[in-house]
C-alpha positions in Angstrom: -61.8 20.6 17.1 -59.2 19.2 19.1 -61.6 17.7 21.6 -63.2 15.8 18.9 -59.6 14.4 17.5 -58.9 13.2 21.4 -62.3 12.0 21.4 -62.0 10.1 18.4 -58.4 8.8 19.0 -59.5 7.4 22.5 -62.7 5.5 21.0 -60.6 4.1 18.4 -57.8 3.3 21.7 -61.3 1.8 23.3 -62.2 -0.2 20.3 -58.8 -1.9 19.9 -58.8 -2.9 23.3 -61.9 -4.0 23.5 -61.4 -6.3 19.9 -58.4 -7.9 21.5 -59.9 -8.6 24.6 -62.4 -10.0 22.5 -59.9 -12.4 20.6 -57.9 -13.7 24.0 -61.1 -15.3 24.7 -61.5 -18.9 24.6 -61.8 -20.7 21.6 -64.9 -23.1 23.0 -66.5 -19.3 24.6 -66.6 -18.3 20.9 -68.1 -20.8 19.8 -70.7 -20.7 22.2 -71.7 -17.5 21.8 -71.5 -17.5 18.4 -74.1 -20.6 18.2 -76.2 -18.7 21.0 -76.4 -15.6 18.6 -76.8 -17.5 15.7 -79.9 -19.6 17.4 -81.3 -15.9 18.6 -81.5 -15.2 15.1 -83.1 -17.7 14.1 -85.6 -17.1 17.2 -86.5 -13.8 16.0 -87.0 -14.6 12.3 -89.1 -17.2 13.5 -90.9 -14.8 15.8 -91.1 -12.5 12.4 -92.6 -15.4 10.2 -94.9 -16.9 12.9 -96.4 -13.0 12.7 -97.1 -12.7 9.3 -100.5 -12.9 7.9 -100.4 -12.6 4.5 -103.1 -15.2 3.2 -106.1 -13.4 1.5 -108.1 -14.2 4.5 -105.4 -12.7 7.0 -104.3 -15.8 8.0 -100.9 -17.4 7.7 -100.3 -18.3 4.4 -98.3 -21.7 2.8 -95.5 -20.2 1.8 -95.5 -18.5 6.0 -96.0 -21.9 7.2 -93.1 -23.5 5.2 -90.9 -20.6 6.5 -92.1 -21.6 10.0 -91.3 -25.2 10.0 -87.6 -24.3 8.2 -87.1 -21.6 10.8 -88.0 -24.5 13.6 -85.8 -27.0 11.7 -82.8 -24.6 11.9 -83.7 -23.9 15.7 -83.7 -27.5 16.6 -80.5 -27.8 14.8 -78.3 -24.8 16.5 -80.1 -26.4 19.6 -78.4 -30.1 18.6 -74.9 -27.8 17.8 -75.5 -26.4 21.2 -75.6 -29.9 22.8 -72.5 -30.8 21.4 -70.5 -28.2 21.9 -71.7 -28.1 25.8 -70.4 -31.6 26.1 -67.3 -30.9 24.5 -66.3 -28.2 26.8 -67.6 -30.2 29.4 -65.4 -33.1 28.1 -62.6 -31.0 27.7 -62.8 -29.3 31.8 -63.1 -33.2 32.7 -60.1 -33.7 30.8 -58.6 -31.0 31.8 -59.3 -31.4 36.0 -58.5 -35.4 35.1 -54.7 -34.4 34.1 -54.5 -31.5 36.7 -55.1 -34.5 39.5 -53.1 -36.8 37.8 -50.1 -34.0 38.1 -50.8 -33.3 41.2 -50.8 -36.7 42.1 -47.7 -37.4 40.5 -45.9 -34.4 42.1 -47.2 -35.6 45.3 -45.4 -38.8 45.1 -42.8 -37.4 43.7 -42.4 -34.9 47.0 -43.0 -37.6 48.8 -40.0 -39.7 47.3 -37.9 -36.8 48.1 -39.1 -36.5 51.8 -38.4 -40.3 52.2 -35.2 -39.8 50.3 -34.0 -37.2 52.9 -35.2 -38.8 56.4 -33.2 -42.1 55.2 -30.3 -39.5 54.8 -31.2 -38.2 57.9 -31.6 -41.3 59.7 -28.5 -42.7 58.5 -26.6 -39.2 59.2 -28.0 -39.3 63.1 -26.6 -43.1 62.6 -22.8 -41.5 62.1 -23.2 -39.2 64.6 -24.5 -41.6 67.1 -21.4 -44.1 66.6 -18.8 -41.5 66.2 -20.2 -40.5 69.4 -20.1 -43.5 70.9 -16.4 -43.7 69.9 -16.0 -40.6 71.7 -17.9 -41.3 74.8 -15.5 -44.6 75.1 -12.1 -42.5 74.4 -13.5 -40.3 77.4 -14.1 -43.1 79.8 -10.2 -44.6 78.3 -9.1 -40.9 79.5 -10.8 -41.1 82.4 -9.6 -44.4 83.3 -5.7 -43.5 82.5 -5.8 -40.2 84.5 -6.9 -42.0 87.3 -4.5 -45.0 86.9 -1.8 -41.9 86.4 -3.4 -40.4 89.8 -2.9 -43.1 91.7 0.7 -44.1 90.4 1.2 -40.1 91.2 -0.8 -40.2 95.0 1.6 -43.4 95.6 4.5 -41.8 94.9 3.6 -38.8 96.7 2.9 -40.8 99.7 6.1 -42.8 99.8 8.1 -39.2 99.2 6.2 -37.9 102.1 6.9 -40.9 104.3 10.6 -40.7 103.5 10.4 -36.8 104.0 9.1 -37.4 107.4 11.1 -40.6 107.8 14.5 -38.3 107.1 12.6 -35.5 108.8 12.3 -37.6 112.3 16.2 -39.2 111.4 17.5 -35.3 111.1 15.8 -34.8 114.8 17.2 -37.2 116.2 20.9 -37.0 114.5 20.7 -33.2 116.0 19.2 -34.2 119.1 22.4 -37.0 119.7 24.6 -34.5 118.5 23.4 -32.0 121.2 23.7 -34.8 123.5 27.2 -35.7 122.4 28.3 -32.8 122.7 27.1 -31.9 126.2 28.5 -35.4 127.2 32.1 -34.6 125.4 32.2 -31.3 127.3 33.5 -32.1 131.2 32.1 -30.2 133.7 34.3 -28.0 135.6 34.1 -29.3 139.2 34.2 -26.5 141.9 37.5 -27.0 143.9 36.7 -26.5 146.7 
């Protein structure tokens, strides 16, 4: 008993689904299908009529024929609904893939506004950074150019320091040297008396 109640409760679960699946399909699919089932119908009855016999001499009768050519009529008809609903979803994908492209197409040059937007901010940042660069390329060779002007003022004066180091150097020699002299001249020699 309770098999049968899960049973149940899942077919119903299956039915549900299955009807709104049904109903999330396409409008235009709908209609297709329903035209297609409609023109099977009409198929089959026309199948039925163009079967019947029913004259006295077990031929087709009047009335069979009339049902016939009605049935056909009705055929030719669904077939001429058919048609036009065909080309209307046809339409429609064309119109549909026609705006698709034209987005895309539009999004495309819209990308590509951006891309051109950002190299010319790129180009013109790379711009900065080559002047400011430049500028700084110049203030190194104006560095360069003063510590060397400040080397040589520097080398000069070391060289004239060490020439009047060794200048006072060679006069300090020399002062000691003719004081050792002086002083051996101011000191008399003690003559041997002999």
């Amino acid at each position: 008993m309770m098999m049968k109640k899960l049973l149940a409760i899942c077919f119903c679960c299956l039915w549900f689904v299955g009807a709104q699946a049904q109903e999330q399909a396409p409008p235009q699919e709908d209609k297709l299908s329903r035209l297609m089932g409609e023109r099977e119908q009409l198929i089959l009855e026309y199948q039925y009529y163009s079967q019947q016999n029913s004259n006295f001499w077990g031929k087709q009768s009047k009335k069979d024929l009339l049902n016939i050519i009605d049935t056909l009529k009705e055929i030719i008809r669904k077939d001429s609904e058919l048609i036009a609903a065909v080309k209307e979803a046809s339409v429609r994908k064309i119109a549909e893939s026609t705006v698709e492209s034209q987005r895309a197409g539009k999004m495309i040059q819209q990308d590509e506004r951006l891309i051109n937007n950002q190299i010319t901010d790129l180009k013109g940042q790379i711009s900065t950074l080559e002047s400011q660069a430049k500028k700084r390329e110049r203030a190194i060779l104006d560095l360069k150019e003063q510590l060397k002007a400040t080397d040589e003022v520097r080398y000069g004066k070391d060289r004239v320091i060490a020439i009047l180091g060794g200048a006072a150097f060679i006069m300090f020699l020399y002062a000691v040297f003719l004081q050792i002299r002086l002083s051996t001249k101011k000191t008399p020699k003690k003559r041997k008396k002999a």
